[in-house]
N, C-alpha and C positions, 0 to 999 in steps of 0.2 A: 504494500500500500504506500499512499506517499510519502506518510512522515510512518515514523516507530510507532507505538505506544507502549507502555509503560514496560511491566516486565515482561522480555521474551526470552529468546533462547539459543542453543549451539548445538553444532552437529560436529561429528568426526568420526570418519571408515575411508580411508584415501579410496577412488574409487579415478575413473578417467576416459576421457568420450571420443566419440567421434568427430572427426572431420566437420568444422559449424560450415552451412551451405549460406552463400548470399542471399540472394534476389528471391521476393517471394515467388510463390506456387513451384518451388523446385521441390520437389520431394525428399524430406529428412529423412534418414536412415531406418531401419525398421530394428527398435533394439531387442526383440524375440527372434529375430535369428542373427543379428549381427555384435549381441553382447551381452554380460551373463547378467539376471534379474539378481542384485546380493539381497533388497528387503524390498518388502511387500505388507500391505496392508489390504487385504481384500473385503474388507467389511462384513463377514459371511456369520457373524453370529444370531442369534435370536433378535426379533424384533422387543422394540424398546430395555437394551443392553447398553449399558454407555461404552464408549469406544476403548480399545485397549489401553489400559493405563500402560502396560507397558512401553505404548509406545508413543501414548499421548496425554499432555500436562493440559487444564483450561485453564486460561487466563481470564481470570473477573475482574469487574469495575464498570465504572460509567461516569470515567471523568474524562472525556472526549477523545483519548485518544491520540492527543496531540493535533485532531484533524476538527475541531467542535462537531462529532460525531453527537450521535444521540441516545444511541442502545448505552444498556447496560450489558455486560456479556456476563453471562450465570454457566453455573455447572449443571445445572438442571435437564433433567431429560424432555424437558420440554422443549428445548432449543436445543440438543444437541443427542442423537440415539440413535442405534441401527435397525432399520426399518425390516428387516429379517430378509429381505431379498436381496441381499447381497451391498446396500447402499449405505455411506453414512448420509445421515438428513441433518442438518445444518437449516435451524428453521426462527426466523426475524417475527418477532412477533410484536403486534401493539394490545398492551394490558389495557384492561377496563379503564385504572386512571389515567391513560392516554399516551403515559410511560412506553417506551420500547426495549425489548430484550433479545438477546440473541446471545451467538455463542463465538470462541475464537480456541481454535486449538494449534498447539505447535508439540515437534518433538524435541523440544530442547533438551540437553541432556542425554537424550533416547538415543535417536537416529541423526546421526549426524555426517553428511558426506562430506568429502572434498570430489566433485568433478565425475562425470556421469554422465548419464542421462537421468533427469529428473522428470516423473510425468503425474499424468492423473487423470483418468476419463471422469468429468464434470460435465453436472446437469444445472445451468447454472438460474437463479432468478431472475423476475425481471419488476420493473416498474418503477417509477420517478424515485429518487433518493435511496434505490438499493445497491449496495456497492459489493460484491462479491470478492474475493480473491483466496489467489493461491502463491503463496508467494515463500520469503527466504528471507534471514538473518543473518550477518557474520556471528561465529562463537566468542566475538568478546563483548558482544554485547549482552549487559546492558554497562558492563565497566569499561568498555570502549563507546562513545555517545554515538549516536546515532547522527549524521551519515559516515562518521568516521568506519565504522564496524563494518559498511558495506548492508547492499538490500538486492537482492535479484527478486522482481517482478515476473513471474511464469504466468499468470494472467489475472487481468483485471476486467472488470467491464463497469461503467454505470449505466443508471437505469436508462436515463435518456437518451442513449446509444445503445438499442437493446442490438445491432450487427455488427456491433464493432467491439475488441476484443485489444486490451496495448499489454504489452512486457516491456518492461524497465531496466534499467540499473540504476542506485542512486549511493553515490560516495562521495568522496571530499571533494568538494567543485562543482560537482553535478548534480544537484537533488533537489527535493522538495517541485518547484514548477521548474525545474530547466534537467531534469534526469537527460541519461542516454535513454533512446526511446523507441519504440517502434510502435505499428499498429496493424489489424489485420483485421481484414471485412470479408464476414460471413459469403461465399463465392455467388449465393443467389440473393444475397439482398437480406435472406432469412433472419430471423431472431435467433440468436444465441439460444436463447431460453427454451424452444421450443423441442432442443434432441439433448443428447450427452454429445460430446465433443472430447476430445482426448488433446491437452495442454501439454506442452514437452518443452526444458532446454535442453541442449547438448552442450556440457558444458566442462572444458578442458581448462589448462593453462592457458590462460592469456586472451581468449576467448570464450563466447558465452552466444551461442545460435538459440532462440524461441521457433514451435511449430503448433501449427494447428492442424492436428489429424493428419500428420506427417508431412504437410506444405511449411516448409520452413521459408521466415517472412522477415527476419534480421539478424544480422551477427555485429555482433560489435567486440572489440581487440582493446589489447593493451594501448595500443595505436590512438584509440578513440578518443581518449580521456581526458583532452583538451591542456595537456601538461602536468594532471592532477594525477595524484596516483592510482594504479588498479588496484584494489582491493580486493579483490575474488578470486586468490589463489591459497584459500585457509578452508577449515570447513564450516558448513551452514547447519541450521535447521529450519527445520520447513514448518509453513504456519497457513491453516488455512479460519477461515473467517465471513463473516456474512456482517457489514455494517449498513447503520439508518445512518443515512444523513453525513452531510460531513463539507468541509468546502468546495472540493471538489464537485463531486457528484450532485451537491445541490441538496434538499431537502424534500422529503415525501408531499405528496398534495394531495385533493382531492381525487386523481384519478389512481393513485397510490392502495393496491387491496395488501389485506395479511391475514391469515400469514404468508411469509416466501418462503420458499423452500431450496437450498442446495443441495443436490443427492450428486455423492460421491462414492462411485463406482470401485475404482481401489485407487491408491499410491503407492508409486513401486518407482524403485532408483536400480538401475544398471549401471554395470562396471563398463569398461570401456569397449572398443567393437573390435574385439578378436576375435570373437563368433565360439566364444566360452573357454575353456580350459583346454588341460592337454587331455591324454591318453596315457592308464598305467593303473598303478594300484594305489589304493586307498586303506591308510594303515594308520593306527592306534596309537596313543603315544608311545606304547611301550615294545612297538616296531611291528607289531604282528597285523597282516593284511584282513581287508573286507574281503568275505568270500561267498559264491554262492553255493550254497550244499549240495553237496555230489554231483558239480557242472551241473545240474539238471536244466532245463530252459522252459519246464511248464511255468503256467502261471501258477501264483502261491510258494514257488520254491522258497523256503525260509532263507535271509542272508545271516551270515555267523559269521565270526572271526576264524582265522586257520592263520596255521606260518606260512608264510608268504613262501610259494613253489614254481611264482612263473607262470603258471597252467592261464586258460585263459577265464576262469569262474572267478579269479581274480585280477581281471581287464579290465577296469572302469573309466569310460566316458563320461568328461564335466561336458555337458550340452550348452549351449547358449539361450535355453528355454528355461534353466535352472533345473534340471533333471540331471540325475547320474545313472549311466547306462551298463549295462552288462546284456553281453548275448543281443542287444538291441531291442532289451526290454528295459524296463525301468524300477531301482527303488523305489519301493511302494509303501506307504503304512497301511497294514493291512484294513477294507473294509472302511477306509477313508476315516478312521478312529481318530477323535481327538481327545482321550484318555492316558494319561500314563500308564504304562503297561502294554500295551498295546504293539502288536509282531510287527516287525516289519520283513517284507518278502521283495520278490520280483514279480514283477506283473505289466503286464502287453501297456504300453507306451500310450494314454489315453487322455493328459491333455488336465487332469483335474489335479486338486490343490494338495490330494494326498501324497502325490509326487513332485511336488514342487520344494527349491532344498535351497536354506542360505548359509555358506560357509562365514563365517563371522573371524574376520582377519585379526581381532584382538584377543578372545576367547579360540579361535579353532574349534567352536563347536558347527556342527551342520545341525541347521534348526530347517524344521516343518511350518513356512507361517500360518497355514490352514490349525494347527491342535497348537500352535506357539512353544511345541515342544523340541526336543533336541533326541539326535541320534546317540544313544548308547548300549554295550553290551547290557545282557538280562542278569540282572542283578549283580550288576557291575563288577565281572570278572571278566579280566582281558585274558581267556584260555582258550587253546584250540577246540572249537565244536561250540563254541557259547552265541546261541541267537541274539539277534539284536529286536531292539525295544526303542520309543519313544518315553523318553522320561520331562521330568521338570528339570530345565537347562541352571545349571548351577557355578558351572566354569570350573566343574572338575576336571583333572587329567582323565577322566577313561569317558570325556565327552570330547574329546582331542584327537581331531583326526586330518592327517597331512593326506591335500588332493595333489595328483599331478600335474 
């Protein structure tokens, strides 16, 4: 958004992108087969669930913002809860006394990249003084001021441009009404509001490219920065948010309904476009390899630990879908379990969440974001023949596992 407000927050997981493309309607990169998914937020819990603490802080208050906003943002499930079909809803509401309330979430602390690809398929609001975004903090803030700290804008809209759509940058020199800037119109004229839409940067060293649904529409460099410094080579955290009012955007009016509503689909950051990992075994801290028992290749085959022999039942493929491969099927948690305890096997390559795997480069654990659980041996014995299991990720060694 344009200016900070009060307290927000930091990221850190070095991660690194692709290639930023100039000139809009070029097609940005496609990072599910050009770079590996390391976190995800899919929103797939029960309806009215507040969103994962772990991976997300709310920011309260309603004292403008810095921007003379008008909400108050609450931690309340009324303004902020997962609608059970897979959406978070992010919903601005105006109370009986005339009050406004809504929600602001970031993952400071949590999730923190340096450099990526950062996205998020949004369903965004529309109507006179409703200010949407998705956007990004430097991690020194808030003890670094703000625009010292750095701001990446991944998207914004106000209401009274319900087809028009801008990404920013705002830092020392450039912020508040004079950011680096860009802007991007809906291709038929259409309202934002009216589908999901999928927001992305790719964003590397020294550059920082914005795309709408893979039409990438500005890049802006070190180069840009008008002799000020770049800032955006540290890590962020990601913040998204629903404001009333504000200078920008102007203020609600009569033709103004509520509640709005933003439904978001997931947020997921990719590492950079090497089209995923290598090829090789995947071993335990205490050196002993992932294995699939007795080669077998049906579906269900249980994976276990063995000493590492070469064979190819311990050949595993890092995908750039987040998937890890053997035989050209994929770790599975069995029966799409999001329980501790719960098997994990090999099973035919199909695309859903109980195969989807984040290797986490400060811990070495490989977490499931679907049960937000982590891979480990059963009953945590790193011995040949011992099944593996999804447990509660704790940053133990025998949740430590070196990919190729």
């Amino acid at each position: 958004m344009r200016t900070p407000l009060t307290a927000v927050a930091a990221l850190a997981a070095a991660l690194a992108l692709l290639s930023p493309v100039g000139a809009s309607a070029e097609p940005a990169p496609e990072p599910a087969a050009q770079a590996s998914l390391v976190w995800s937020d899919e929103f797939d819990g029960p309806a009215g669930s507040a969103p994962d603490p772990a991976h997300w802080n709310h920011e309260t208050g309603d004292h403008g913002w810095g921007n003379n906003e008008l909400q108050n943002y609450t931690d309340s499930r009324a303004n902020s809860a997962l609608d059970g079909n897979g959406n978070l809803v992010i919903t601005a509401r105006r109370e009986a006394d005339g009050s406004y309330t809504s929600a602001r979430l970031t993952t400071r602390g949590k999730v923190q990249p340096q450099y990526g690809r950062i996205e998020a398929r949004i369903k965004i609001p529309r109507g006179q003084g409703i200010w949407p975004a998705f956007w990004m903090l430097g991690s020194g803030y808030p003890d670094t001021q703000w625009p010292d700290a750095g701001e990446i804008d991944i998207m914004e809209n106000i209401g009274r441009e319900p087809h028009l759509v801008h990404g920013s940058l705002h830092g020392p020199g450039y912020s508040g009404g004079n950011p680096l800037t860009g802007s991007y119109m809906h291709p038929q004229g259409w309202s934002f509001a009216d589908d999901y839409h999928t927001f992305a940067v790719d964003w590397k060293p020294g550059s920082v490219t914005w795309s709408v649904d893979g039409n990438a529409y500005q890049t802006y460099t070190s180069a840009d920065t008008r002799g000020n410094p770049w800032v955006y080579d540290q890590p962020f955290f990601m913040i998204l948010n629903v404001a009333v009012g504000g200078n920008w955007p102007g203020y609600p009016d009569g033709t103004t309904q509520f509640p709005q509503q933003m439904l978001v689909d997931y947020v997921r950051v990719y590492s950079d476009g090497s089209g995923g990992g290598g090829t090789g075994t995947v071993t335990a801290s205490n050196g002993i390899c992932l294995d699939v028992a007795g080669a077998q290749t049906a579906d269900g085959t249980p994976v276990q630990l063995a000493h590492c022999n070469g064979s190819q039942a311990q050949e595993w493929t890092v995908a750039g879908d987040g998937t890890l491969r053997a035989f050209d099927k994929c770790l599975d948690v069995a029966a799409g379990g999001t329980t501790a305890g719960t098997s994990v096997q090999l099973w035919q390559c199909n695309g859903t969440g109980a195969q989807h795997w984040v290797h986490d480069s400060g811990t070495q654990a490989l977490r499931n974001p679907q049960s937000g659980l982590c891979l480990q041996p059963r009953g945590r014995a790193q011995t040949d023949g011992t099944r593996t299991e999804i447990a509660h990720c704790d940053g133990s060694a025998v949740q430590r596992w070196n990919l190729p």
